[in-house]
MARZA-29976 format. One line per field, with one value per atom (N, C-alpha, C, O, CB): residue number from 0; atom name; x, y, z. Coordinates in nm, 2 decimals. Glycine has a CB too. Layout:
tivo NUM ...
filo CA ...
X X ...
Y Y ...
Z Z ...
END
This chain:
tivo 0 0 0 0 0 1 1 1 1 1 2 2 2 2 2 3 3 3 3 3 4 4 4 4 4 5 5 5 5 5 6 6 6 6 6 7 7 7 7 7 8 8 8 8 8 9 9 9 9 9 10 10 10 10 10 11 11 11 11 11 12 12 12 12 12 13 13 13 13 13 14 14 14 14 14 15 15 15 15 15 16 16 16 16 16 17 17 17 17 17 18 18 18 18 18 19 19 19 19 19 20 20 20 20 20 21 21 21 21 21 22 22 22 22 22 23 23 23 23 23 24 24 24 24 24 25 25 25 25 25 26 26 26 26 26 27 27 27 27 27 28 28 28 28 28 29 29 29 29 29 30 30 30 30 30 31 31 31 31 31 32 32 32 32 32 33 33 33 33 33 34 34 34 34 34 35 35 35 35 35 36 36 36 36 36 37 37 37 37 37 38 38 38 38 38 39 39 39 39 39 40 40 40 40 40 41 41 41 41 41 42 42 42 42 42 43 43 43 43 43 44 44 44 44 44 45 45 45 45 45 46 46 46 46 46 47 47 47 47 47 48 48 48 48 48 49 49 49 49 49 50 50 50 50 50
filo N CA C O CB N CA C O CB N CA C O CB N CA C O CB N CA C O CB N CA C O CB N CA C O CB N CA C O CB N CA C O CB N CA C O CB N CA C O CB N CA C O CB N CA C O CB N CA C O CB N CA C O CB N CA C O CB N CA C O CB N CA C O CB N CA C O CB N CA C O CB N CA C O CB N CA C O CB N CA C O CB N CA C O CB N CA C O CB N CA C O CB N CA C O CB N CA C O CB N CA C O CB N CA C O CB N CA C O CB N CA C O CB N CA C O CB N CA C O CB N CA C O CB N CA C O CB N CA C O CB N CA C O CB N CA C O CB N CA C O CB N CA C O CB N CA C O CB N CA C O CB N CA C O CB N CA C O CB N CA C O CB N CA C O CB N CA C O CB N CA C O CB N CA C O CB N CA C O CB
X -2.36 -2.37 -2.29 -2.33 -2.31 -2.18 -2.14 -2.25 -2.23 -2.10 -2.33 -2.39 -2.47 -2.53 -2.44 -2.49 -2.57 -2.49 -2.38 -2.66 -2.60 -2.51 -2.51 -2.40 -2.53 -2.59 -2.62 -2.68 -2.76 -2.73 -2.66 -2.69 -2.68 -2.60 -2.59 -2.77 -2.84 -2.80 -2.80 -3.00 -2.78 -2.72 -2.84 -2.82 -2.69 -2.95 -3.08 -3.07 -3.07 -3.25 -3.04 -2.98 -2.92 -2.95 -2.91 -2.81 -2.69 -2.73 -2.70 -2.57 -2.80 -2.83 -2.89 -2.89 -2.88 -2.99 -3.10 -3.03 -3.05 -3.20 -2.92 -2.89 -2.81 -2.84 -2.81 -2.69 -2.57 -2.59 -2.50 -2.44 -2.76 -2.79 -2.65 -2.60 -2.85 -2.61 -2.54 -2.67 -2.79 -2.45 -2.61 -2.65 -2.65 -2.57 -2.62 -2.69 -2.71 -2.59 -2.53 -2.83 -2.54 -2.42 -2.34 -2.34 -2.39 -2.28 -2.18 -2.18 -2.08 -2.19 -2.31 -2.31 -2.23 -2.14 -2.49 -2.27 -2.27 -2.05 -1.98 -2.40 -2.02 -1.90 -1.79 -1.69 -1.90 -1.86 -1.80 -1.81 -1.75 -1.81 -1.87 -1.91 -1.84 -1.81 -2.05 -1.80 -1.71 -1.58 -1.50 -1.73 -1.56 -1.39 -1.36 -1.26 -1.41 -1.46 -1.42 -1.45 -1.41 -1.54 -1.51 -1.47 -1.36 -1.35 -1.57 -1.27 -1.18 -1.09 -1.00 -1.16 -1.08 -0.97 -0.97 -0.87 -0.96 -1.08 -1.10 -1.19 -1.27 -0.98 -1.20 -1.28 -1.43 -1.48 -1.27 -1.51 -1.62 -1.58 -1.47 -1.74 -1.76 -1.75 -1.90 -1.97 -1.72 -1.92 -2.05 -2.08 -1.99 -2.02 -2.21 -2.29 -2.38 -2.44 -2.34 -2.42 -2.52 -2.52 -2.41 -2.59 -2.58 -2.54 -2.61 -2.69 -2.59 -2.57 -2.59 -2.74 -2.72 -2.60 -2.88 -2.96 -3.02 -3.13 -3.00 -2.91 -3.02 -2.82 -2.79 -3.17 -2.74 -2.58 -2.68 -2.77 -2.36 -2.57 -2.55 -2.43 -2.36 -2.63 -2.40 -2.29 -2.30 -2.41 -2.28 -2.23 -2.29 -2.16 -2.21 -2.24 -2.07 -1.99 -1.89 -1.87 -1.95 -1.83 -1.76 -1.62 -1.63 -1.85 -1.51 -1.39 -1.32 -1.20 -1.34
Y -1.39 -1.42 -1.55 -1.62 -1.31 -1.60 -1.69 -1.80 -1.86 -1.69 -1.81 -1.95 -1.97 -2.08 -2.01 -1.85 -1.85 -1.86 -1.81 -1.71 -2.01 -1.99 -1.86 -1.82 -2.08 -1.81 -1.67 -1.58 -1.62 -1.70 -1.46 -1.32 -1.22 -1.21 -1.27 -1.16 -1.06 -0.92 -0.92 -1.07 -0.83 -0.69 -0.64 -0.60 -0.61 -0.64 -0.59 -0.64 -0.57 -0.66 -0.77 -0.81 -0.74 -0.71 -0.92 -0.70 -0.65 -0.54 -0.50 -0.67 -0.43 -0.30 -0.30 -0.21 -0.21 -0.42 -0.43 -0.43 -0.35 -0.55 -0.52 -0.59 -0.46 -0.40 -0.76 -0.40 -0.36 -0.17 -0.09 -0.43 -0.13 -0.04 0.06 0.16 0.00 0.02 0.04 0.11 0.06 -0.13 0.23 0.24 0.16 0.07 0.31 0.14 0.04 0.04 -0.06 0.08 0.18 0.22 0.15 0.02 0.40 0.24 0.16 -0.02 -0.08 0.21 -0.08 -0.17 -0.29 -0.37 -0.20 -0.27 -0.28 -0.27 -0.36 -0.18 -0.17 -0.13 -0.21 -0.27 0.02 -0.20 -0.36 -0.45 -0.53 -0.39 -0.48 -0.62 -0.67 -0.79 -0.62 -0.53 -0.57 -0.56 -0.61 -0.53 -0.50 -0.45 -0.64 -0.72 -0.26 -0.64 -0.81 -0.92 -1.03 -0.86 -0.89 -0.97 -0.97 -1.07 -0.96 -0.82 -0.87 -0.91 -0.96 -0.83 -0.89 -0.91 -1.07 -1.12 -0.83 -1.17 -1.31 -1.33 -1.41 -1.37 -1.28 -1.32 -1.37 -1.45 -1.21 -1.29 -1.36 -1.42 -1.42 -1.28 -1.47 -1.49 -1.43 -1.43 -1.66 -1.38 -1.30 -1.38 -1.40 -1.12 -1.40 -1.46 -1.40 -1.35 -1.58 -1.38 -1.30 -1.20 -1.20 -1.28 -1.09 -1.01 -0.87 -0.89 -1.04 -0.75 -0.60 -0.62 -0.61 -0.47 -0.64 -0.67 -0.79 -0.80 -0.65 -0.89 -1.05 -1.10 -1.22 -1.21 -1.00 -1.09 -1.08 -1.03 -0.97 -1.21 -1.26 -1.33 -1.40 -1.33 -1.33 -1.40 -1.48 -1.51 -1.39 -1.59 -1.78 -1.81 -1.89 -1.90 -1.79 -1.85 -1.73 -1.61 -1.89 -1.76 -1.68 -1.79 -1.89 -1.64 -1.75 -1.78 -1.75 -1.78 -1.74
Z -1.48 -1.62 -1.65 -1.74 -1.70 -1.56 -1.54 -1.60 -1.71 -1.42 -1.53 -1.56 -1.62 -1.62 -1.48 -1.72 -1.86 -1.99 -2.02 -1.87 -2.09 -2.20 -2.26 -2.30 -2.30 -2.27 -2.39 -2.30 -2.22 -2.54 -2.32 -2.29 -2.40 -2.49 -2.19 -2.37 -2.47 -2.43 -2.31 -2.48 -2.47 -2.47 -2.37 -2.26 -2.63 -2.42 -2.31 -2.16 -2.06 -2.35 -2.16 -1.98 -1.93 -1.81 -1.94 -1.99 -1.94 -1.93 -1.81 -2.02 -2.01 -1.94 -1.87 -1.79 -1.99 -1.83 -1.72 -1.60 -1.51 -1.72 -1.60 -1.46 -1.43 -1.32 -1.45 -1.52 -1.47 -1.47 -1.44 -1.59 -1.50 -1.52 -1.59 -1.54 -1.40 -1.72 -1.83 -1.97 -1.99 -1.87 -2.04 -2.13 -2.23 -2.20 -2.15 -2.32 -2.45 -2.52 -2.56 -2.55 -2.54 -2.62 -2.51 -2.51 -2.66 -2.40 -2.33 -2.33 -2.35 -2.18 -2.31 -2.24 -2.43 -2.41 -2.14 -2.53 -2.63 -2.65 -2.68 -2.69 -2.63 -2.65 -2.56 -2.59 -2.63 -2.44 -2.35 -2.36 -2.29 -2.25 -2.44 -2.51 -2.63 -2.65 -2.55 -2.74 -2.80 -2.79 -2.87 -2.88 -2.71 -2.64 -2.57 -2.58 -2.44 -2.51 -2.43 -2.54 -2.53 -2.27 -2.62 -2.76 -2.87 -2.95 -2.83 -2.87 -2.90 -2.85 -2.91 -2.95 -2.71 -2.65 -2.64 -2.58 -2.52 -2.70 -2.66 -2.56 -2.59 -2.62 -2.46 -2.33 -2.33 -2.25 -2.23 -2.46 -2.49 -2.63 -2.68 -2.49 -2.68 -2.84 -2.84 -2.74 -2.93 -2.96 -3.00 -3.14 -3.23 -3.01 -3.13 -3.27 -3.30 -3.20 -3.27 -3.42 -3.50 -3.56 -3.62 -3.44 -3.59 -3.67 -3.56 -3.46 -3.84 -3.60 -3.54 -3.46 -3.34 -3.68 -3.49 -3.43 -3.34 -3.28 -3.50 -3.35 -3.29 -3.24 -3.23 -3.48 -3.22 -3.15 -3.00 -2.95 -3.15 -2.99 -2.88 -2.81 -2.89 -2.90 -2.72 -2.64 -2.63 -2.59 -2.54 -2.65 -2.66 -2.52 -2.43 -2.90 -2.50 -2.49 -2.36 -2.40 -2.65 -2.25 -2.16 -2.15 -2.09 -2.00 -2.22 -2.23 -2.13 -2.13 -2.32
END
C-alpha cells in the first residue's frame, strides 16, 4: 500500500481478507494515532496519505 496515493476500504478487505467492519476500525484506530490521514466523508473516505 506503500506505493499507493489513496486506498479505499474495499482494497483493503480484498487484499488483507479483513471484514469491512474490522478492516474500517483499523483504519480509524491508525488514523488517530497519526500514521494515516483519511478524507471524505462515511461513504466515499479515503486514505490519501501514509505518514
Amino acid at each position: 500500500m506503500a506505493d499507493k496515493e489513496e486506498v479505499r476500504t474495499e482494497q483493503i478487505v480484498s487484499q488483507l481478507a479483513l471484514t469491512e467492519t474490522t478492516a474500517k476500525r483499523y483504519l480509524r484506530q491508525l488514523t488517530e494515532l497519526g500514521y494515516l490521514e483519511a478524507h471524505g466523508g462515511n461513504r466515499n473516505k479515503r486514505i490519501v496519505h501514509f505518514l
